[in-house]
C-alpha positions in Angstrom: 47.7 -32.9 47.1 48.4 -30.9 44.1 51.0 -28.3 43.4 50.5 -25.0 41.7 53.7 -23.4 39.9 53.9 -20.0 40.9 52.1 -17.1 38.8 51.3 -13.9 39.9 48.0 -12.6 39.9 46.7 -9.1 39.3 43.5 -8.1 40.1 42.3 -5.2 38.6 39.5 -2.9 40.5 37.6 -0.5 38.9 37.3 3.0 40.2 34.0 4.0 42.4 31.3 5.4 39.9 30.3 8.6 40.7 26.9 9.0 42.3 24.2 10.7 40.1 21.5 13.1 41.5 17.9 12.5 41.0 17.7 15.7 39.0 20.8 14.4 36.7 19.3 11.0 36.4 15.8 12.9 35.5 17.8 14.7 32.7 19.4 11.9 31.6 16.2 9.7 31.3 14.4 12.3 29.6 17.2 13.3 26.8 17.4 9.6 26.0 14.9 8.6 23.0 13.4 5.9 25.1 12.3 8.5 27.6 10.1 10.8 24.9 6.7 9.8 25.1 5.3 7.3 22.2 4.1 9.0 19.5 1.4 7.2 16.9 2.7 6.0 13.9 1.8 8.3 11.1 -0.5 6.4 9.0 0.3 7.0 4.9 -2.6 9.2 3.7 -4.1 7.9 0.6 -5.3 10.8 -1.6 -9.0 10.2 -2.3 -9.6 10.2 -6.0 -12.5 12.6 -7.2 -14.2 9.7 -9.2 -17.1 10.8 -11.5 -20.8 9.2 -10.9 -21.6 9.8 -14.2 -20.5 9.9 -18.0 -20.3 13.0 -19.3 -20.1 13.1 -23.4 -16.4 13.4 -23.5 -15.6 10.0 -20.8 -18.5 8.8 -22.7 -17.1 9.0 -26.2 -13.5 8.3 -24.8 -14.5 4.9 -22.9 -16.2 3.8 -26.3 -13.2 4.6 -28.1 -10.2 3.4 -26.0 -11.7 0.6 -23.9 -12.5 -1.8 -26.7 -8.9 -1.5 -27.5 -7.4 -2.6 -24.3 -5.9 -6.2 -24.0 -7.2 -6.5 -20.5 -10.6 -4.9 -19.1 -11.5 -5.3 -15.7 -13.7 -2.4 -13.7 -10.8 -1.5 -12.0 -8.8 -0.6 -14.9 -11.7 1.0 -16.3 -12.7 2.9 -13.3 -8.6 4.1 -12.8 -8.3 5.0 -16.4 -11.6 7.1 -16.9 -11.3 8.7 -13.2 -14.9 7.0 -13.1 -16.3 5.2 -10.0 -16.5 1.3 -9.7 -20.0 0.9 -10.3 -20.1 3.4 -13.4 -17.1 0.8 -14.6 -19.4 -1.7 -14.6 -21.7 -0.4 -16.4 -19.8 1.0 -19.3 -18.2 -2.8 -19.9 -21.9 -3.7 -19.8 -22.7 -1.3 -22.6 -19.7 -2.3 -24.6 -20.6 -6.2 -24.0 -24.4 -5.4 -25.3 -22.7 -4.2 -28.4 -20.2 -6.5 -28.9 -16.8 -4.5 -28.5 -15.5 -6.4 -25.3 -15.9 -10.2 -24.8 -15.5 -11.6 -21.4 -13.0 -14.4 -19.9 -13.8 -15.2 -16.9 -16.0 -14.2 -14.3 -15.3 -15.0 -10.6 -17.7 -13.4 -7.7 -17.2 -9.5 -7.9 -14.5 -9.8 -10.1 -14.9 -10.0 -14.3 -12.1 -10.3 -16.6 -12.8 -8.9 -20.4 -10.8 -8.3 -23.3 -11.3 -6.8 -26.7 -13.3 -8.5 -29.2 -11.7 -10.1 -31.8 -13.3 -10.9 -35.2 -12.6 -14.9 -35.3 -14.5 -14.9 -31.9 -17.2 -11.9 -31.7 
């Protein structure tokens, strides 16, 4: 048998919580945020750009003068810096491939790399 020295012990008790009411436990529940209802997430609107489906003579003559004389030309760059569709991109590298402004790097699927013709390699 073993022998315990003697401590003293104090046992603490906590006080009797108070009762709520349906009603109060109602209020409760709904003031809490995880009562609301769920909302949807609000998606990020993305403005739709107002592309143009054809030149007109000023994108015309501005494409023939400022594309040739980007380092990098893809239709996407094109199409974002001209506020011209994809397809209309396309075609205006196309024109400026015909006459020799652009050459093209590399050509993968959809996607076409170009850059400006230089004169050691036009």
């Amino acid at each position: 048998q073993r022998r315990h020295s003697s401590s003293t012990v104090t046992t603490v008790t906590m006080p009797a919580k108070e009762q709520k009411t349906k009603e109060a436990k109602l209020k409760a529940a709904m003031g809490s945020s995880r009562g609301r209802k769920k909302k949807w997430s609000k998606a990020k609107s993305h403005e739709k750009l107002n592309s143009m489906v054809l030149f007109d003579k000023k994108t015309y003559d501005k494409m023939l003068k400022d594309v040739p004389k980007m380092k990098l030309i893809t239709p996407s760059i094109v199409s974002d810096r001209l506020k011209v569709n994809g397809s209309l991109a396309r075609k205006a590298i196309a024109i400026l491939l015909e006459r020799g402004d652009v050459r093209e790097i590399a050509h993968h699927n959809s996607q076409s790399i170009y850059t400006r013709a230089t004169a050691g390699k036009a």
